[in-house]
C-alpha positions as CSV (number, residue, x, y, z in Angstrom):
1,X,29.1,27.1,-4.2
2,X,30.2,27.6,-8.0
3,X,29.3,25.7,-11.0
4,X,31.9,23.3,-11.9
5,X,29.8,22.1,-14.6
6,X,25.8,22.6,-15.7
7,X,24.2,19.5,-16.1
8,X,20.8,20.9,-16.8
9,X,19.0,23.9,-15.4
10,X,17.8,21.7,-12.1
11,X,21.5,20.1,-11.8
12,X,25.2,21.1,-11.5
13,X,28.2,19.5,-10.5
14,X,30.2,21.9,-7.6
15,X,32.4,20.9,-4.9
16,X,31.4,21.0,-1.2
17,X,33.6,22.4,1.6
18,X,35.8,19.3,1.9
19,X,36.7,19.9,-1.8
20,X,34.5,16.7,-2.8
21,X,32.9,16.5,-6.2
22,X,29.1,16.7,-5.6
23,X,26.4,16.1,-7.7
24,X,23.2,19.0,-6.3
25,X,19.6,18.9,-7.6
26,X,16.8,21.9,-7.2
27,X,14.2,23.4,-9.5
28,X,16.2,26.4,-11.6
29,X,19.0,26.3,-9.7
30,X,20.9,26.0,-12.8
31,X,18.6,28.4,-14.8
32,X,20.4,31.4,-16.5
33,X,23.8,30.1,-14.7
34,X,26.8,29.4,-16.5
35,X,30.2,27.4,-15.3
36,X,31.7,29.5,-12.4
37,X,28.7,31.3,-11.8
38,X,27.6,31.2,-7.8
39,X,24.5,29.1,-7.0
40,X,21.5,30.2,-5.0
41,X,21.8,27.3,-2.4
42,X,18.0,28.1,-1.0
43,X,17.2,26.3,-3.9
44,X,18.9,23.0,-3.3
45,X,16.7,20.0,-2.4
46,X,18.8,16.8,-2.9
47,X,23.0,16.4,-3.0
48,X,24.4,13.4,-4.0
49,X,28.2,12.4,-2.9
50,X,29.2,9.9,-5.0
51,X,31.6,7.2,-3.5
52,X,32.9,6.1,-6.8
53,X,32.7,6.3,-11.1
54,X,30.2,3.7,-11.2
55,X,27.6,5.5,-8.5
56,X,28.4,8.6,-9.7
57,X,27.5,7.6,-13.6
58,X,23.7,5.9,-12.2
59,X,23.1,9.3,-10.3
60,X,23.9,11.5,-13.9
61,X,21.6,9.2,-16.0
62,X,19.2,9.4,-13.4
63,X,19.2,13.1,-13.4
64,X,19.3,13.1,-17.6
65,X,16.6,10.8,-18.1
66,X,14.3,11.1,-15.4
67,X,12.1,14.3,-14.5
68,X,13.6,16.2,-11.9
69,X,10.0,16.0,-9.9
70,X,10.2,12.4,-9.4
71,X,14.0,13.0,-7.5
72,X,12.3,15.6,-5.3
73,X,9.1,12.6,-4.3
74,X,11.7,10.3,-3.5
75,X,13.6,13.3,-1.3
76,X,10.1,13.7,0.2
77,X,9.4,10.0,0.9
78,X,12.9,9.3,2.2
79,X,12.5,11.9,4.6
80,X,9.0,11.0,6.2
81,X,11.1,7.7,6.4
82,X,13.7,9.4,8.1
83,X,11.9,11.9,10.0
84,X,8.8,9.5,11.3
85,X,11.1,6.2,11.5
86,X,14.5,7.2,12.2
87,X,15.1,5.2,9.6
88,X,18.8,4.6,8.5
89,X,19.0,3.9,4.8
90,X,21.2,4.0,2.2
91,X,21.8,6.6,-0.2
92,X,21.3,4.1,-3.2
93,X,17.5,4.2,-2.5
94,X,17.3,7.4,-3.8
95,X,18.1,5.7,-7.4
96,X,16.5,3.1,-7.2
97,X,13.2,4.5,-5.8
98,X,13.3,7.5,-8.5
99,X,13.6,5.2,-11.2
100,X,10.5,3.2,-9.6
101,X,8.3,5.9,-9.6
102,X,9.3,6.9,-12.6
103,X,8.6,3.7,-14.2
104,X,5.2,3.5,-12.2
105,X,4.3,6.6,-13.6
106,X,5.1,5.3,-17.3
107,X,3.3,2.3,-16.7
108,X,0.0,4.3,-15.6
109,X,0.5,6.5,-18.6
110,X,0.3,3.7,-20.6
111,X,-2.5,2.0,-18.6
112,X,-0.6,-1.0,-17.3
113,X,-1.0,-2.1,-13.9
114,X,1.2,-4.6,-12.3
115,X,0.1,-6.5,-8.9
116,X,2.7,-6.7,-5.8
117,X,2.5,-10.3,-4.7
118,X,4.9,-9.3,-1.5
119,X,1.6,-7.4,-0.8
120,X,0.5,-9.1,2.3
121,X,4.1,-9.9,3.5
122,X,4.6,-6.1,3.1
123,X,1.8,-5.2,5.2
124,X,1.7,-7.7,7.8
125,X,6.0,-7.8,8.0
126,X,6.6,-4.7,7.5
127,X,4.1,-2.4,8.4
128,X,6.5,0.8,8.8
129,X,7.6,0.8,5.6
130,X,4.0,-0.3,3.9
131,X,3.2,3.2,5.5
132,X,6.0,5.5,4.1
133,X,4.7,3.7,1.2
134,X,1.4,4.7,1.6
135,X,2.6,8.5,2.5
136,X,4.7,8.1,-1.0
137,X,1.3,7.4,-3.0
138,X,-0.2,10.6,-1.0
139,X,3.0,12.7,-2.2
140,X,2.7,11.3,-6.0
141,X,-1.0,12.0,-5.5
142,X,0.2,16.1,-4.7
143,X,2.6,16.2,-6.9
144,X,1.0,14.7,-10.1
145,X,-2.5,14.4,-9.6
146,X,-2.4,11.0,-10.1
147,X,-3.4,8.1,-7.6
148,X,-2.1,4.9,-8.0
149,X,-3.4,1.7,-6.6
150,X,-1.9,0.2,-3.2
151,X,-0.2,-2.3,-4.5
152,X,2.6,0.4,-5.5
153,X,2.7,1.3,-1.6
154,X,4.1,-2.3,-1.5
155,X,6.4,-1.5,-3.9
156,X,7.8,1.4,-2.3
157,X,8.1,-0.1,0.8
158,X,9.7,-2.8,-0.5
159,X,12.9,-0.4,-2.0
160,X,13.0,0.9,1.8
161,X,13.6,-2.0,3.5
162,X,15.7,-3.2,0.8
163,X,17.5,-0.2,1.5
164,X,17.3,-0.3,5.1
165,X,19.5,-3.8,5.2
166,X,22.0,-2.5,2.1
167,X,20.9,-5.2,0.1
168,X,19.5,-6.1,-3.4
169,X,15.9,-6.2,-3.9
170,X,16.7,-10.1,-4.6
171,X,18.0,-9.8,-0.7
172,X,14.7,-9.0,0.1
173,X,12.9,-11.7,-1.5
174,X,14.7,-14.1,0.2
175,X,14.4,-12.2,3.5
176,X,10.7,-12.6,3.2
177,X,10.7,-16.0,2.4
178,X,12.5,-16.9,5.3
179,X,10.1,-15.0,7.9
180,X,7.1,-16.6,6.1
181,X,8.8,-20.1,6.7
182,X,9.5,-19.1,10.7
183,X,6.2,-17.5,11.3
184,X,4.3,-21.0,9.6
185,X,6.7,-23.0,11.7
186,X,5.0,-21.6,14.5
187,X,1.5,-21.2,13.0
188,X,1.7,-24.9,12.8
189,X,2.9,-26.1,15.5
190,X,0.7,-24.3,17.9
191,X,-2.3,-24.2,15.4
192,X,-3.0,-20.3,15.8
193,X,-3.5,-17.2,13.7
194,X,-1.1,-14.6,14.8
195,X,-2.8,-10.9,16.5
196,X,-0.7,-9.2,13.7
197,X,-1.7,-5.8,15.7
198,X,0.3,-7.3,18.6
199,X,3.4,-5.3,19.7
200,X,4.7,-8.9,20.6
201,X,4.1,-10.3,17.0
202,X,6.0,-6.9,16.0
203,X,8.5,-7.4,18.5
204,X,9.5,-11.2,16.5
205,X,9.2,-9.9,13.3
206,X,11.7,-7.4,13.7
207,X,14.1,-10.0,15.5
208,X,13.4,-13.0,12.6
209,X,14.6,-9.8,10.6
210,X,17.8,-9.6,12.2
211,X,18.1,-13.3,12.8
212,X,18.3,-13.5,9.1
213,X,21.0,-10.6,8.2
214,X,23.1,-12.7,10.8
215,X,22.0,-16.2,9.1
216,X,22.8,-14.5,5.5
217,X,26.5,-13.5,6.7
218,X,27.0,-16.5,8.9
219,X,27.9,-14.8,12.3
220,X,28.0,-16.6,15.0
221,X,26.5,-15.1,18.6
222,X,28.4,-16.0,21.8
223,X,26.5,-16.8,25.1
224,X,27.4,-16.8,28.3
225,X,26.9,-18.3,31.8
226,X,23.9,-16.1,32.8
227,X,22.2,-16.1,29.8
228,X,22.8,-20.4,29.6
229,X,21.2,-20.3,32.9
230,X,17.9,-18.1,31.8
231,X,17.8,-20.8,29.1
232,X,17.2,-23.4,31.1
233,X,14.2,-21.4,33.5
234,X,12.7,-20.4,30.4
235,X,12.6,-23.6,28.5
236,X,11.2,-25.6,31.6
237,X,8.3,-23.1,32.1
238,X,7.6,-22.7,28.3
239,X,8.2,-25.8,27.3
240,X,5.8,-25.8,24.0
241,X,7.5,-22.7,22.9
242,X,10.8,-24.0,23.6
243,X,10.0,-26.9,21.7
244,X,9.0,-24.9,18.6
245,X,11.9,-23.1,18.9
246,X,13.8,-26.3,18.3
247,X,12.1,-26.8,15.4
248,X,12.9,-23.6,13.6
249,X,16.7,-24.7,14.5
250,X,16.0,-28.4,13.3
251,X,14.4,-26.6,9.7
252,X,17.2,-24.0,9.9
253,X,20.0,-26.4,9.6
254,X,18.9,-28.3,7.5
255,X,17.4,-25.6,4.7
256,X,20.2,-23.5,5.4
257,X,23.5,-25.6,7.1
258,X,23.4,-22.6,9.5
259,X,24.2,-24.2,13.7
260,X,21.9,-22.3,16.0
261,X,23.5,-21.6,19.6
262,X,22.0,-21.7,22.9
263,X,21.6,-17.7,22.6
264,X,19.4,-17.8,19.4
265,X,17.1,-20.5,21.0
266,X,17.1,-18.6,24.4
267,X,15.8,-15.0,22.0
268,X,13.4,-17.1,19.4
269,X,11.4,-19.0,22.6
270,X,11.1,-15.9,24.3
271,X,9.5,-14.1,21.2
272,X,7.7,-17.3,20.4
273,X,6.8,-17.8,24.0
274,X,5.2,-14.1,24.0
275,X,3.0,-14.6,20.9
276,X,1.5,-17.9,22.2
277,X,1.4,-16.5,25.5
278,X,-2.5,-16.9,25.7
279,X,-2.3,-20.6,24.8
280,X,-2.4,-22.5,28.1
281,X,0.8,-24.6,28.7
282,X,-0.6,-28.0,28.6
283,X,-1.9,-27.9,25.1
């Protein structure tokens, strides 16, 4: 690759083999170089593709304003996400979790300590991403000496699964409101506390997460003939579940003037019917 332009000695601006402008980022490997100089491409951590003027402006003031060593955490976080989760996230979460650490680094500096109050939600709804958050302290921990509290592991994991749906943090504030408001649905109806260990409580967590990316863009699921007639075995053998389940429609209508079909009833008594499933029928 050849310099197109220096942007500081751990940043240049070349063009990859499709004859794309790229943005690359590695300690030195601008270091002594000049424009049309080659580039040692060992050195080359992180390359950024910009899809337009705007992304491509955030990723230079990123890179001017904000040490090089926080880019290479994030590259280092994102890729235990990757490589542990098989996570697919967008590449916007390299900016936006950059300038978080960044930030959270600042803040310690200056001895200010802010507390995550997604922290339990975080944990107990997302516990993936609470632990590349927890890796990401460990990194920051090797990287700067410096350990900061959990509540920053919540904050990390909160820009992954922000990233994970290709949302807005905002996004994911209202995501999380809406599982808190199905899960006490059926906290309260069957009067339990959930076994948040559970594979099954994992298992409706994850769907009340895609139930509301379909909720937020208002798609409609189709059912058919088979699945209409598994409705009907499961809802006279699980009838308490079944029931709930008509009461996160009845709430979901109403809060959100969103029509649950027979197919989202059918998936939400199953999970529901599964996380009760030790609760004898007749209560």
């Amino acid at each position: 690759m050849i310099i197109k332009k220096k942007l500081n000695n751990n940043a240049i601006i070349t063009k990859n083999n499709q004859n794309q402008e790229i943005i690359v980022v590695g300690k030195g490997i601008g270091y002594g170089k000049d424009t049309n100089n080659l580039i040692d491409e060992n050195k080359i951590y992180k390359t950024f593709v910009p899809e337009n003027k705007g992304e491509k402006k955030r990723i230079l003031d990123m890179i001017s304003q904000i040490p090089v060593q926080y880019i290479e955490i994030s590259e280092k976080i994102i890729s235990y996400a990757r490589r542990k989760y098989e996570l697919i996230l967008n590449e916007s979460v390299y900016i936006a979790l950059t300038d978080h650490i960044s930030s959270s680094l600042d803040r310690y500096h200056e001895g200010i300590f802010l507390r995550n109050k997604f922290q339990w939600e975080i944990k107990h709804f997302y516990p993936n991403e609470f632990d590349i958050g927890l890796k990401g302290l460990e990194i920051i921990k090797e990287e700067c000496g410096i350990e900061l509290k959990e509540d920053e592991a919540g904050f990390i994991g909160m820009h992954i699964v922000s990233s994970e749906v290709g949302q807005s943090m905002d996004d994911f504030y209202v995501m999380t409101r809406f599982i808190q408001q199905m899960t006490n649905i059926v906290k309260y109806h069957f009067s339990i506390e959930f076994d948040e260990e559970s594979l099954d409580y994992y298992r409706f967590i994850t769907h009340l997460k895609f139930f509301w990316h379909r909720i937020s863009r208002n798609r409609e699921n189709t059912m058919g003939s088979l699945e209409n007639e598994i409705l009907e075995v499961i809802k006279n053998k699980r009838v308490n579940a079944y029931l709930c389940a008509l009461k996160i429609k009845q709430f979901i209508e109403e809060k959100y003037k969103y029509e649950l079909g027979n197919e989202e009833i059918l998936y939400l008594t199953i999970h529901i019917s599964r996380i009760t499933k030790n609760i004898p029928e007749e209560e």
